[in-house]
C-alpha angles and dihedrals in degrees: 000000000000118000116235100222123146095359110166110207117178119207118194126169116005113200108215100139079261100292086122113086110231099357101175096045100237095142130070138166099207103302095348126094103223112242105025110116107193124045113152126227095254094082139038122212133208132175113249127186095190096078114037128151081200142322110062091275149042132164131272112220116193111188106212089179155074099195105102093208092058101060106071126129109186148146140203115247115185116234136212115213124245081028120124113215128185120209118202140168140181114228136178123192125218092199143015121249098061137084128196116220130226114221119198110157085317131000110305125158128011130209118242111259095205095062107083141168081021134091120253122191105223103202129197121184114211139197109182109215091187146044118240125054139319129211100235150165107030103166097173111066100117123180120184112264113228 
């Protein structure tokens, strides 16, 4: 099984119809994406202008672990039943092996580990059945690819 450490992933322009906040994460307080309330403690994040699929910024994922259930970045969006909501990113892989997941109220769509150094739109459909708010948008849960 490969190790996942030190996995850069870069994230740039997630779609929600703006229910994300900051969603392309073009604003930072030091290494922290402002508005993303969960970001465990397996990987550290950084903004970086230097690989962007658009916008002036994305953000820089390095994965220190090999530990799958460490590695998750989220936020809660409230939902509207009866709405249909479509989740996207745009992620670019510095290395094969690994996939990001996409979260959206349970695990939903993968990247493709075999497409490196290039940016992949990962892509999630939803139909809230409920009123309240939805986990979603994890895009680093990376698991080894055998």
């Amino acid at each position: 099984m490969k190790k996942l450490l030190a996995t850069t992933l870069m994230l740039s322009s997630l779609s929600t119809q703006a229910l994300v906040s900051n969603g392309d994460f073009e604003n930072w307080t030091g290494n922290s994406a402002d508005g993303w309330t969960t970001v465990d403690s397996g990987i550290s994040l950084s903004p970086s202008s230097s690989e962007v699929h658009t916008g002036s910024q994305s953000a820089k994922v390095t994965v220190n672990t090999a530990t799958q259930s460490n590695t998750d970045f989220r936020q809660n969006v409230s939902i509207t039943p009866g709405s249909s909501y479509t989740f996207s990113v745009w992620v670019k892989h510095s290395e094969g092996g690994v996939k990001a997941r996409l979260y959206v109220d349970g695990y939903q769509a993968y990247s493709d580990p075999s497409e490196v150094n290039q940016w992949q739109k990962i892509s999630y459909s939803y139909t809230a059945n409920t009123t309240g708010t939805i986990e979603a948008v994890s895009y680093t849960h990376l698991r080894a690819h055998e």
